[in-house]
Every structure is written in C-alpha cells, then in structure tokens.
C-alpha positions as CSV (number, residue, x, y, z in Angstrom):
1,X,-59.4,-31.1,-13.3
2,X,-59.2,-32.7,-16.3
3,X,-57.7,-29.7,-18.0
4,X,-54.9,-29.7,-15.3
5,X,-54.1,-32.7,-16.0
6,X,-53.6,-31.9,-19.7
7,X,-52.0,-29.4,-18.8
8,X,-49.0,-31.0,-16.4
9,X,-49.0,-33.9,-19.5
10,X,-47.8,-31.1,-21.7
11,X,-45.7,-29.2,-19.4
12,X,-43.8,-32.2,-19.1
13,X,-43.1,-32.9,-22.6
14,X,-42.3,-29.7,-23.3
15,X,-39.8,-30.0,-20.4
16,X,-38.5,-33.1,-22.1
17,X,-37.9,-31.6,-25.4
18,X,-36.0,-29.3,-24.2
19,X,-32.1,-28.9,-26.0
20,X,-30.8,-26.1,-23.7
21,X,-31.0,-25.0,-20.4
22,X,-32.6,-21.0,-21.4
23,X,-35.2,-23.4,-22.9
24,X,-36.0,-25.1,-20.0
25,X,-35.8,-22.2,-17.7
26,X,-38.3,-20.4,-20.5
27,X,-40.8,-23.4,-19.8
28,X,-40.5,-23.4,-15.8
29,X,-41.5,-19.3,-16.0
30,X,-44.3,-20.5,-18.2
31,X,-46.0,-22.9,-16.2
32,X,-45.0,-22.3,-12.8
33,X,-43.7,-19.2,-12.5
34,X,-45.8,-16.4,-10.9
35,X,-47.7,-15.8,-14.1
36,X,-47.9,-19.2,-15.5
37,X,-50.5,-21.2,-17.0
38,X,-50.6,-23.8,-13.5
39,X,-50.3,-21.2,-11.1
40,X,-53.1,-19.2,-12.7
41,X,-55.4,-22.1,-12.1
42,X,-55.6,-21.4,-8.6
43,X,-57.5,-18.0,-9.6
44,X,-60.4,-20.3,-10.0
45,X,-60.5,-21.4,-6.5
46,X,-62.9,-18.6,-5.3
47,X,-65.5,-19.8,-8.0
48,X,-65.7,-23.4,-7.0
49,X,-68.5,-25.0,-4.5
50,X,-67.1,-25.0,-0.9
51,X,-66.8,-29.3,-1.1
52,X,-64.8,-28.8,-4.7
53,X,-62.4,-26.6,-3.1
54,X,-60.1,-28.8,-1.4
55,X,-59.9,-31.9,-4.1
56,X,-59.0,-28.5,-6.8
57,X,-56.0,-27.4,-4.5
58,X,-54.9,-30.8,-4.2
59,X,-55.0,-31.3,-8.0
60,X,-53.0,-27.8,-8.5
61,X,-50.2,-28.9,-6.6
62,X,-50.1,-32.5,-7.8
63,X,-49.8,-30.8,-11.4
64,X,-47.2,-28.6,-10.2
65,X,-45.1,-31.2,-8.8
66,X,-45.3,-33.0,-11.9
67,X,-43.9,-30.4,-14.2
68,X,-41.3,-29.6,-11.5
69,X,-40.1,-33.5,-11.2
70,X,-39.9,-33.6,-15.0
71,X,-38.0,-29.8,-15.3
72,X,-35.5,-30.8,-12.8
73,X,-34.9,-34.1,-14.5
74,X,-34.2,-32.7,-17.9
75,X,-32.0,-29.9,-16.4
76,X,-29.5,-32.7,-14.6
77,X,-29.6,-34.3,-17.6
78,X,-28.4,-30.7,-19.6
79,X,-26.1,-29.8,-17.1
80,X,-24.3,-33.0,-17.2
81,X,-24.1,-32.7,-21.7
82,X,-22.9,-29.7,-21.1
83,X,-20.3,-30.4,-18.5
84,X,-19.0,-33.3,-20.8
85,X,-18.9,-30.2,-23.5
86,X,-16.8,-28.2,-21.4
87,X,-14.4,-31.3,-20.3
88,X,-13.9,-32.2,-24.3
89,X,-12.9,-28.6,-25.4
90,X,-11.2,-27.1,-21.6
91,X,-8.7,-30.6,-21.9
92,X,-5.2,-30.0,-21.1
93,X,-2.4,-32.1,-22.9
94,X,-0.7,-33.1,-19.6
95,X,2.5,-34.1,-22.4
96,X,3.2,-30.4,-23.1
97,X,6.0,-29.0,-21.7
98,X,5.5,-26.3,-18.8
99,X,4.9,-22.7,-19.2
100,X,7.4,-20.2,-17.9
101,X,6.5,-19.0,-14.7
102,X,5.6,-15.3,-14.2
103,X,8.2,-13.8,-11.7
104,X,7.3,-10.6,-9.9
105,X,10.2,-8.6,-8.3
106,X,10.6,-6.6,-5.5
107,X,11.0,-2.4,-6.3
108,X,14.6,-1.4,-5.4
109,X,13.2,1.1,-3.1
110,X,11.3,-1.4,-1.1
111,X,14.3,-3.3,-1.0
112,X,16.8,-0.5,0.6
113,X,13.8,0.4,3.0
114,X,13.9,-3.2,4.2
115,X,17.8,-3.2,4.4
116,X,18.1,0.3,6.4
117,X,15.2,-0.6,8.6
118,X,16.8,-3.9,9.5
119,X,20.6,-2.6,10.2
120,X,19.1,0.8,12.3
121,X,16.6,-1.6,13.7
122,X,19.9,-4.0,15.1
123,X,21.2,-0.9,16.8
124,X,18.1,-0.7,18.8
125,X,16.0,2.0,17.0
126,X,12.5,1.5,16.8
127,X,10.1,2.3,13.7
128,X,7.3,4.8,13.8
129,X,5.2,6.2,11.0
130,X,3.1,9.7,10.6
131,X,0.5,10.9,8.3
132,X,1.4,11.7,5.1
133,X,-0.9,15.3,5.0
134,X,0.3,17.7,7.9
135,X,-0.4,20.9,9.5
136,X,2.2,23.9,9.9
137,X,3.3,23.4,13.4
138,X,4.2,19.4,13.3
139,X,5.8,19.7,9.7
140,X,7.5,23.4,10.3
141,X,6.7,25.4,13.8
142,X,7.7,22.5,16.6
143,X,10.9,22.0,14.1
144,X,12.4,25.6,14.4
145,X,11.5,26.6,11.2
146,X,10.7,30.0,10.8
147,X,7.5,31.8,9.4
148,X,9.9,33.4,6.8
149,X,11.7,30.2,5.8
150,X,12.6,29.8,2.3
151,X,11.2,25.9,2.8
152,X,7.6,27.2,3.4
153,X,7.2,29.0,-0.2
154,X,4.9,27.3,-2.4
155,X,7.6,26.4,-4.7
156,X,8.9,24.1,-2.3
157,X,5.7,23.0,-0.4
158,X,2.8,21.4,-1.6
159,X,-0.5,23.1,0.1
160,X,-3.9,21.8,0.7
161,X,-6.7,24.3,1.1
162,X,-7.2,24.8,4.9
163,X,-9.8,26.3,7.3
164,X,-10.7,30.0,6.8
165,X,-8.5,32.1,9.4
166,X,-5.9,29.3,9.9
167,X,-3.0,28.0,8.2
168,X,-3.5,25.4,5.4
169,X,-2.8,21.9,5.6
170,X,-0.3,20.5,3.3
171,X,2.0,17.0,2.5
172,X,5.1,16.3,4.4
173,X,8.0,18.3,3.1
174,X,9.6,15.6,5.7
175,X,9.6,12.7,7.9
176,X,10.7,14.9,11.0
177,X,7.0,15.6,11.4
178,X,7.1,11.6,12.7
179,X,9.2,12.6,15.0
180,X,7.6,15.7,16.5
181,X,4.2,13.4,17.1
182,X,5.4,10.7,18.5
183,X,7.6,12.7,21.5
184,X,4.8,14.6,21.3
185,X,2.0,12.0,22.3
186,X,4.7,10.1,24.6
187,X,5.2,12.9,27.1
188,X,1.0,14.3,27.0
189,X,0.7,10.3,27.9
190,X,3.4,11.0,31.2
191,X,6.3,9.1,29.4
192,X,9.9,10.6,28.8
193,X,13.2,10.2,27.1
194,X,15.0,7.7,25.9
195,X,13.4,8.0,22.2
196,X,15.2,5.8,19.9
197,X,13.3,5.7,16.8
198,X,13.1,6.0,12.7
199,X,10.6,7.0,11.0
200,X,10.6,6.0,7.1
201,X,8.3,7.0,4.8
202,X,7.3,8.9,1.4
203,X,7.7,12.9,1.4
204,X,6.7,15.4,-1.1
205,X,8.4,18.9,-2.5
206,X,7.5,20.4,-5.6
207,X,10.7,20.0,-7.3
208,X,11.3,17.8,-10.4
209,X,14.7,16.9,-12.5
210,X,17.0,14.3,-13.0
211,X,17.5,14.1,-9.2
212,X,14.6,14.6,-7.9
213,X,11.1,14.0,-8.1
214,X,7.3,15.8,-6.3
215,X,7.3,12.5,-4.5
216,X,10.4,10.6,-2.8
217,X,11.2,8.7,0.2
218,X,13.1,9.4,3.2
219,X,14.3,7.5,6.5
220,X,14.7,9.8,10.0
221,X,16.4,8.5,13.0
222,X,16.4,10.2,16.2
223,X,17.7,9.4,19.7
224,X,17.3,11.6,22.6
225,X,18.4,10.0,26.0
226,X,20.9,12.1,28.4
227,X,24.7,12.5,27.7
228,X,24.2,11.6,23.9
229,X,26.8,13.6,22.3
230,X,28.3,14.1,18.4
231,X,30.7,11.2,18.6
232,X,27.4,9.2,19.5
233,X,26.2,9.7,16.0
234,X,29.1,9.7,14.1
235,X,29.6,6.1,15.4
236,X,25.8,5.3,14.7
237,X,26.0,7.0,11.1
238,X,30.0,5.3,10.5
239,X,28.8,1.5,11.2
240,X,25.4,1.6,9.2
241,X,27.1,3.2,6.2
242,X,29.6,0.0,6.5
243,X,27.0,-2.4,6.7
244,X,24.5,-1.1,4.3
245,X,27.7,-0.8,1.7
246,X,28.7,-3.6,2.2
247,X,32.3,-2.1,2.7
248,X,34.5,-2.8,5.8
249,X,36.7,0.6,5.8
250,X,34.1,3.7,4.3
251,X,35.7,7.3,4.2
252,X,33.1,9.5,5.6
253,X,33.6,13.1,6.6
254,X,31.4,15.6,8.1
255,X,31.0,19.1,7.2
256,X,29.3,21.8,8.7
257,X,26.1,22.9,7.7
258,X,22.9,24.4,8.8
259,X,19.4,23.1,9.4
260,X,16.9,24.7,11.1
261,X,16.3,21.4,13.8
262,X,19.4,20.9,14.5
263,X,22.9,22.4,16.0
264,X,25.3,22.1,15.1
265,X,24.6,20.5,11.9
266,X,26.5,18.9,9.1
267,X,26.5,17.4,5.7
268,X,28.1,13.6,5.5
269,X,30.2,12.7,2.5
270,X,31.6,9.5,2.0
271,X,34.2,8.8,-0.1
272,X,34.0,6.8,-3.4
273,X,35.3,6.9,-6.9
274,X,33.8,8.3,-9.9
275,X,34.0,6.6,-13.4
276,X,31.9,6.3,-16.4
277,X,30.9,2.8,-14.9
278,X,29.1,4.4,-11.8
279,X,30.7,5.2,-8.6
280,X,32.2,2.6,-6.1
281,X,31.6,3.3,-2.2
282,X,35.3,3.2,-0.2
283,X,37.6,3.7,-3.2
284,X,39.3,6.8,-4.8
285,X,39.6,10.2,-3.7
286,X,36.2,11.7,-4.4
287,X,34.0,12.4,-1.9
288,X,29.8,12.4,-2.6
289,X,27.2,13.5,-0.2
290,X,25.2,11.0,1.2
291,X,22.7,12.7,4.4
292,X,22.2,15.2,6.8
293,X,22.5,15.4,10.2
294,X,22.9,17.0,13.8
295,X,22.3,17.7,17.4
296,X,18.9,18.4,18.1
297,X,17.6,22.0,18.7
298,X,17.1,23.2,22.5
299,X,13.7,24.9,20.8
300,X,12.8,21.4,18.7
301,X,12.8,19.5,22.4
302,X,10.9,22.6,24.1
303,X,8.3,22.2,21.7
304,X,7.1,18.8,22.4
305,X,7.6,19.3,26.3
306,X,11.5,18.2,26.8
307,X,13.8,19.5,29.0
308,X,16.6,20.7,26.9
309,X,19.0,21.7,30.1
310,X,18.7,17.4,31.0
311,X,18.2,15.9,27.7
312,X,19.6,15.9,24.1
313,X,20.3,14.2,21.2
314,X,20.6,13.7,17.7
315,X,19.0,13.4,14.6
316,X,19.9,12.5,11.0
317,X,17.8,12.1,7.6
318,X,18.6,10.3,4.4
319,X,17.4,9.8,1.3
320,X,15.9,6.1,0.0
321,X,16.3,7.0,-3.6
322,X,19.5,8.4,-3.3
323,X,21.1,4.9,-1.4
324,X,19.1,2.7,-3.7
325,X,21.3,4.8,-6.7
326,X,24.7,4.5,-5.2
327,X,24.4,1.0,-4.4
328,X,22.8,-0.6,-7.5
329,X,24.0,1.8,-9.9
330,X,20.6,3.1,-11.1
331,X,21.6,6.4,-13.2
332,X,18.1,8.4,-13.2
333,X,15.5,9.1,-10.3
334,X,12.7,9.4,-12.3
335,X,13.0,6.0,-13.6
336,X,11.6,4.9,-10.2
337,X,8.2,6.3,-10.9
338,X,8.3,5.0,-14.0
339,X,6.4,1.9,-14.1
340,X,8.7,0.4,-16.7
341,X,8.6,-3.2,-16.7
342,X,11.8,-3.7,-18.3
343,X,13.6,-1.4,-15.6
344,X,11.9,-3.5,-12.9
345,X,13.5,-6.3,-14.2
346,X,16.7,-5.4,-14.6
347,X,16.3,-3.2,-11.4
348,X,14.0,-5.7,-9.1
349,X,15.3,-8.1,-6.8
C-alpha cells in the first residue's frame, strides 16, 4: 500500500508538469491506462490473504482517482492556454474593410429550362421526366422508327452492352422516350387522354462541332385530347415563341418536313436578322430554324394503347442550347460544357 501511494504522489506530479496536452495524455496511458503502472497493481490481488483483499482494492482505486483528479485538472488548465493561444493569433481586425463577396451564377441553360418550363407550364402542360439510359422500343420502336432507320446507326446512337439475344440498351437519342412511358403507364393504370405534358431533359448523340455536342438538352411537349388539330399547335408554338422572346409580333413559318412520330410534320423558322453583332428575333428578312414539330403518328398512339380513330394530337421538340444561343447571343455550343469560369460570368445570370 505504501508503494501505491508513492505511486499516485508521482503520478500526480508528473500530471502537474505537464506543458502540453500529448504529454498529459502520454502520462494517463502510463498509469491508468490498460497497461499502466496503477492498473497493473491489481495483478497482485490473487496473491494477497483473503482479509488484505478488500482494504488493497480500495487502495487501488483511491490511487487511481487521484491521478485522474490531478490529470483532468492540468488538462482544463491546458486547454484553456491554449484556447487563449488560438484567440491571440485567430483575431479579426473588426476595422478592416469587407471582403468581396463570392457570387455564384446560374448556367444559361438552367435558366432557359426555368423560362420554357414556366411559359409551357402557364398554358396548362404538365412536366414529366424519363430515364436517361433506354431500351429500343421506348426510345425507337413505340415512336415509328424503323429497324433500318438512319437514327439507329452507331454513329448517331450511343449503345450500352445489352443482354445476349436481345437488343442493347443505350442513352436517349431523345426526350420522346418520356413521352412514350408516361401514356404508356397512364393507360396499363385504366387512365386515358387528355395528356398535356413536357418532358425536358439532357439527350445524347454521338455528334460533335461547333453546333453540337455528345450531350445536349431538349424540351418535348405533347398534347393528345380529341379534336386537337394543326392550328392547335401553331397557336401553342406562336404565343410561347413571343413570350420566351420577349417579342410582341415574331415571324414564324412552318415548312414541311418529315419525322418518323409524326404526320404531317414540319420544320419552324422564325424570322430574325442576321448581323455581325448576333441575330435579333422579329426583325429583317431572314428566316432561322428554331424546332420541330407535328401531328402525332396513328402507329405512335397504337403503340402505347390509344385509339387513333378517337384521339390525336401533337407534338413538338426544341432544343435548350439552341434558345439559350439566340436569346443571349452565346456564339459557340461547346462553350456550355466548358467549365470556364470567365464564360459563366459573363454568361450566368
């Protein structure tokens, strides 16, 4: 006992000398921790007398309370020298001036997604979204594209290894795939037409120059109700080109094309005027192509379980990157992607 006794005496000394907190933490291991010199002691328990036992335990713990009173003294007593430490070199001179404040700024794509989404959205469209990776029939078969369509080839499709015996998965070539699933899903669930909905979203196509890019974004609307004829979308197509220009009289004609999803089908120009400074929506004689559209394909509404002899519609698709361009005069695609901070700037909203 009497050795304990020396030996919580020094134990506490060396607690008291102690200039840093390792220190201290090196001393607490050495006495009490699961080797240390005190906790050892009790190893000499099973050699004591029965009577000698009790009074030995007792003194083992009264010499470990000791040390432990005297190491968590000393370490409030470190811990508040070296909080004064900190507070003497972390001081702030409240007297300085301010620091500039770090703006972010929002990506011009994000902000004609907003702005398309909000005017379709006032002419009572809804907003539904799709995986990204397809399979053939949502992304090509349940559109009326054929098995021999140019669109398919690998040099406009990006394909991911499928299942032995069945055709590969791949990304969206477009957001029509949105679309397909979500007529799809409403009539297997027992609902039916109207379907008034756009589906925005990014798209992929391996194609790369100064117009486009692998990856891009699109916005599809679609609206499928009975008696929904061409002049239907030309007025829906007419009043959101206004708004989103910002132009009360826009020039927009339509000329006839050919999609597989659609037909008719047509190309929409609008008419603007070309100059070295950019190209100004509603002026001039030019005329610059701006989306695709059309009546919906009897075979695209068979597909997903419409009655095509009751119920049509139409169906249009634009480009994000390409509005974003027009409007805010942003000369190259590929500078979108490019993670340039001083394009964001200039660029960013």
């Amino acid at each position: 006992m009497t050795d304990l006794k020396e030996l919580a005496q020094t134990g506490c000394i060396e607690a008291k000398q102690s200039t840093s907190l390792q220190a201290l933490e090196e001393i607490r291991v050495k006495y009490l921790g699961k080797s240390g010199i005190i906790t050892s002691q009790m190893k000499n328990i099973a050699t004591l007398p029965a009577e000698e036992k009790k009074a030995f335990g007792a003194e083992v713990n009264n010499a470990k309370d000791l040390v432990t009173a005297a190491i968590d003294a000393k370490k409030a007593e470190l811990e508040e020298v070296e909080l004064s430490a900190r507070l003497a070199n972390e001081s702030v001179d409240i007297t300085l001036p301010i620091r500039p404040a770090q703006k972010g700024s929002i990506h011009p794509i994000s902000k004609v997604t907003e702005e398309v989404t909000a005017i379709l959205s006032a002419m009572g469209f809804a907003v539904e979204t799709g995986p990204e990776i397809e399979d053939d029939f949502h992304n090509f078969g349940a559109l009326n594209i054929p098995d021999n369509h140019p669109a398919r080839q690998m040099q406009d499709t990006f394909y991911l290894e499928g299942i032995s015996g069945e055709k590969p998965l791949l990304l969206r070539t477009h957001t029509s795939s949105v679309q397909i699933r979500t007529m799809e899903k409403t009539m297997q669930n027992g609902g039916k037409p109207p379907f008034k909905f756009i589906a925005p979203g990014r798209v992929y196509r391996s194609d790369m120059d100064m117009t486009h890019t692998p990856m891009f974004h699109q916005i599809e609307g679609l609206y499928i109700d009975k008696n929904v004829n061409m002049g239907h979308l030309k007025g829906v197509l007419h009043e959101f080109l206004k708004a989103f220009f910002e132009v009360d009289a826009v020039p927009i004609r339509f000329r006839p094309s050919f999609f597989p999803f659609t037909e008719p089908s047509a190309e929409v120009d609008i008419g603007c005027a070309r100059s070295r400074e950019g190209v100004k929506i509603g002026e001039g004689s030019d005329w610059l192509e701006i989306l695709g559209c059309g009546m919906v394909h009897p075979n695209v509404l068979k597909n997903v379980g419409i009655n095509p002899d009751e119920y049509q519609g139409f169906a249009f698709g634009i480009g994000l990157e390409r509005l974003a361009m027009l409007k805010y005069g942003a000369p190259d695609l590929r500078d979108f992607f490019d993670c340039d901070a001083r394009w964001l700037k200039h660029y960013g909203f």
